[in-house]
C-alpha positions in Angstrom: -26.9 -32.3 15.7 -29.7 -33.5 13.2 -31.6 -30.2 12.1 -28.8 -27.4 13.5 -27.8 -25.3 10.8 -24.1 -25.1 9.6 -21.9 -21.9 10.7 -21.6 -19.5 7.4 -18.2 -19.9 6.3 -17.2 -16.4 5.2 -13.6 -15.6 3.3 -12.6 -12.3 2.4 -9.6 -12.4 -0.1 -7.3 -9.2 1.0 -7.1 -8.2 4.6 -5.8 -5.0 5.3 -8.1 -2.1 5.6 -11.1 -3.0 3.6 -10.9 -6.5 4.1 -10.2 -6.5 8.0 -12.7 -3.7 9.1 -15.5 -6.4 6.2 -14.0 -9.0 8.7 -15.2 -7.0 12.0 -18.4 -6.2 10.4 -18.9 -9.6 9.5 -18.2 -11.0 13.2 -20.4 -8.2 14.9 -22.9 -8.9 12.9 -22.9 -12.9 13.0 -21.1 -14.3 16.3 -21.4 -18.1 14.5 -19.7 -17.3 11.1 -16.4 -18.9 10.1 -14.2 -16.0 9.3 -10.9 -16.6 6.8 -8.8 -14.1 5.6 -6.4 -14.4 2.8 -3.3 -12.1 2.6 -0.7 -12.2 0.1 1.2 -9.8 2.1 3.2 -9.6 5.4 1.0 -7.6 7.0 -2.6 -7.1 8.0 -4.6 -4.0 8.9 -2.0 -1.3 8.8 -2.1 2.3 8.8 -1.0 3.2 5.2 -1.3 7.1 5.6 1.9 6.5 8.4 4.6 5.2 6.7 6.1 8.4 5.2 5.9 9.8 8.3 8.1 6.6 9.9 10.6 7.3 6.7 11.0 10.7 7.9 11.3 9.9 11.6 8.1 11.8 13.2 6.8 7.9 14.1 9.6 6.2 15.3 8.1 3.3 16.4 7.6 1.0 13.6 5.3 -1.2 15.5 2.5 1.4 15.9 2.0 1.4 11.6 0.5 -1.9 12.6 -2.6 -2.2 14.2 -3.2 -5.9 14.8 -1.1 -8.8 14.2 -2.7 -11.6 12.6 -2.3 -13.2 15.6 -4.1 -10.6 17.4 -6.8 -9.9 14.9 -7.5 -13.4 14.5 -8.1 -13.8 18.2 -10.2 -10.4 18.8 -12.1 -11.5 15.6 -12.3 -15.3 16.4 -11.2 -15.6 12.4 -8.2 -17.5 10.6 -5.8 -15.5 9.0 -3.5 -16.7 6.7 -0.8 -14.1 5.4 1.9 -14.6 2.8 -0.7 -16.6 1.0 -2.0 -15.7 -2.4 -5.5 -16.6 -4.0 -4.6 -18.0 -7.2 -8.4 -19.4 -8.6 -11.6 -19.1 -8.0 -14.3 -22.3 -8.4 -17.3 -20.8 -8.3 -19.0 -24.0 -8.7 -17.9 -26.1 -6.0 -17.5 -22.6 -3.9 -13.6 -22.9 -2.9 -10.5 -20.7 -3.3 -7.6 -21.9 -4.1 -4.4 -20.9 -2.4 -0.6 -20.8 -2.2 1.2 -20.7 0.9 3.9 -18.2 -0.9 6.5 -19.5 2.0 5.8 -23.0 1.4 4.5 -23.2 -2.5 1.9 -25.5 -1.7 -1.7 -25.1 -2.6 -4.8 -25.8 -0.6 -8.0 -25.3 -1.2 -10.8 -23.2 1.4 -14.6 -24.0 0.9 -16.5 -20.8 1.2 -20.9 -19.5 1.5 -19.9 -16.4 1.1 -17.0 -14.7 -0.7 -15.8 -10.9 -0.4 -13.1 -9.4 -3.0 -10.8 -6.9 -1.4 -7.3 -7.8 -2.7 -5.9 -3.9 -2.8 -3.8 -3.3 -6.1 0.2 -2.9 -7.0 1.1 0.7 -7.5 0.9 1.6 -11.3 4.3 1.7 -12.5 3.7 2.9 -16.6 5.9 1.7 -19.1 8.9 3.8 -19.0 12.0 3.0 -19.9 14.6 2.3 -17.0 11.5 2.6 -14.5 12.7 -1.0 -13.3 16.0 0.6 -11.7 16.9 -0.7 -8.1 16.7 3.0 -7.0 13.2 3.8 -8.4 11.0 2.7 -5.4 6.9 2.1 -5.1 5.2 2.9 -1.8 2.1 0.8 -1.1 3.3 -1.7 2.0 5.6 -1.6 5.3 8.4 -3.6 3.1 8.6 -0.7 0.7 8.6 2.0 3.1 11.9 -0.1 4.9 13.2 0.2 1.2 12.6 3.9 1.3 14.2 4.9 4.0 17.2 2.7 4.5 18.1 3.8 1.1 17.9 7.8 2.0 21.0 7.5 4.5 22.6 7.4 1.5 21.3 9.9 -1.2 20.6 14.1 -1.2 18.3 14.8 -4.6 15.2 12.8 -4.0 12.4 12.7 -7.0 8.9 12.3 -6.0 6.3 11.6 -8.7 2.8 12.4 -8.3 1.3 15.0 -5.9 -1.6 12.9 -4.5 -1.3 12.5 -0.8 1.3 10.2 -0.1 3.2 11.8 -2.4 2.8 15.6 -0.5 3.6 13.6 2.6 6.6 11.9 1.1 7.7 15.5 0.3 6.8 16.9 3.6 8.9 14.1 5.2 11.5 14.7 2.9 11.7 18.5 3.5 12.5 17.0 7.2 15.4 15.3 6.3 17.1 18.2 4.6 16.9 16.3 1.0 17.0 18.1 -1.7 13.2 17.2 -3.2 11.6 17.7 -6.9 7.9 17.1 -7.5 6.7 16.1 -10.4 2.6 16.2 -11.3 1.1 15.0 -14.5 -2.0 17.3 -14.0 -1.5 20.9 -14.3 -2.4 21.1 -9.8 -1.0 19.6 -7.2 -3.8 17.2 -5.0 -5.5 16.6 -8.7 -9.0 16.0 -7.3 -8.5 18.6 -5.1 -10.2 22.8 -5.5 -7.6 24.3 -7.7 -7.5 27.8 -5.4 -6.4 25.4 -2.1 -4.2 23.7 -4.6 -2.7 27.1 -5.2 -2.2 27.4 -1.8 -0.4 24.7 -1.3 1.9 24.8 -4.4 2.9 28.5 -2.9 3.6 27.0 0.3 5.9 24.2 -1.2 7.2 26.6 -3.3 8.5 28.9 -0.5 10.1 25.3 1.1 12.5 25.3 -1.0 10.7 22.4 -2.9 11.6 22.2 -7.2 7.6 21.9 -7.9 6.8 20.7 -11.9 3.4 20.6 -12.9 1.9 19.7 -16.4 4.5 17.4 -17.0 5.5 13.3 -17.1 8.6 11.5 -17.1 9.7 10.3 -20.7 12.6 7.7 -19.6 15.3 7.2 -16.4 19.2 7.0 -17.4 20.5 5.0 -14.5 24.1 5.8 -14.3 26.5 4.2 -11.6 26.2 7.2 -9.2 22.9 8.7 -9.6 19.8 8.1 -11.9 18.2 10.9 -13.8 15.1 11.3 -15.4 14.0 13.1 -18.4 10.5 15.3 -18.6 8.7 14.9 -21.9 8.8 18.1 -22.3 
């Protein structure tokens, strides 16, 4: 109709946590907007701090690590959601993102008002020789926790580097399953941003686990070898 004012069209680039719960903002606040998501991932809005605790059985439901579909999210939200689909430009001058169906390889492009960032990051993995080994594994989505833990049926001496808090509950989980677990922290603490005397605390208690705790100390280089892979401290 002449005069009536054209819904905001809203995209939000990344849509697990930050960018779905911008997405529920966005709808509570404006009931007319256009909502798009853009996921390059599998998944949408799932619960991160679970998945060591599905590799080490205590959730055994892989379903719950998932709080929406995005076929449920887009309906409760009234929003598109388009996952497997990677933002691959910017044109901030005619307003539109390009994307990639990543199943397809074909690129579109989505006209947008108003644009929000919240793509996530890859897990940092530094330049170290023989880091690219099959056995070496990230943990930032469901896919890489399914990694994890159909390729613990098969191993006893587990290496888990960096004592943040996935990594603590990577160890705790790890404990469970009997594996044989050494911690390695570049920072001379365990939980780095953390109070060192409940640091302390904690390093006793994985200490009197039974858990190989090294602290001060980075890994130089793996040496993959056929049946194991071994890495080397730098110093």
């Amino acid at each position: 109709m002449d005069g009536q004012k054209a819904p905001l069209r809203l995209v939000i680039i990344g849509g697990v946590a930050a960018g779905a719960s911008a997405a529920a903002r966005a709808r509570r606040l404006c009931e007319s907007a256009q909502i798009t998501i853009i996921e390059r991932g599998q998944d949408i809005s799932f619960a991160n701090c679970g998945m060591p605790y599905y590799v080490g059985g205590e959730i055994t439901d892989r379903a719950k690590l998932a709080l929406h579909t995005p076929q449920s999210l887009g309906t409760l939200l009234n929003a598109q959601i388009f996952t497997q689909t990677e933002a691959i430009e910017i044109n901030r001058e005619r307003k539109i993102v390009i994307v990639k169906d990543l199943k397809t390889n074909i690129d579109r492009e989505i006209p947008y008002d108003k644009l929000i960032l919240s793509p996530g990051a890859r897990p940092m993995k530094p330049p170290i020789p023989g880091i690219n080994d099959s056995r070496i594994f990230v943990l930032r989505n469901l896919q890489d926790m399914d990694k994890i833990k159909g390729a613990l049926a098969n191993v006893q001496k587990v290496l888990v580097i960096g004592a943040g808090f996935i990594g603590l509950e990577m160890v705790e989980m790890l404990h469970k399953l009997r594996k044989e677990v050494t911690l390695v922290e570049l920072m001379n603490q365990v939980l780095p941003q953390m109070d060192s005397e409940m640091a302390k605390a904690m390093e006793v208690e994985l200490a009197n686990k039974g858990i190989h705790l090294i602290l001060g100390d980075g890994i130089a280089e793996f040496s993959p070898e056929p049946q194991q892979i071994s890495a080397k401290l730098k110093s």
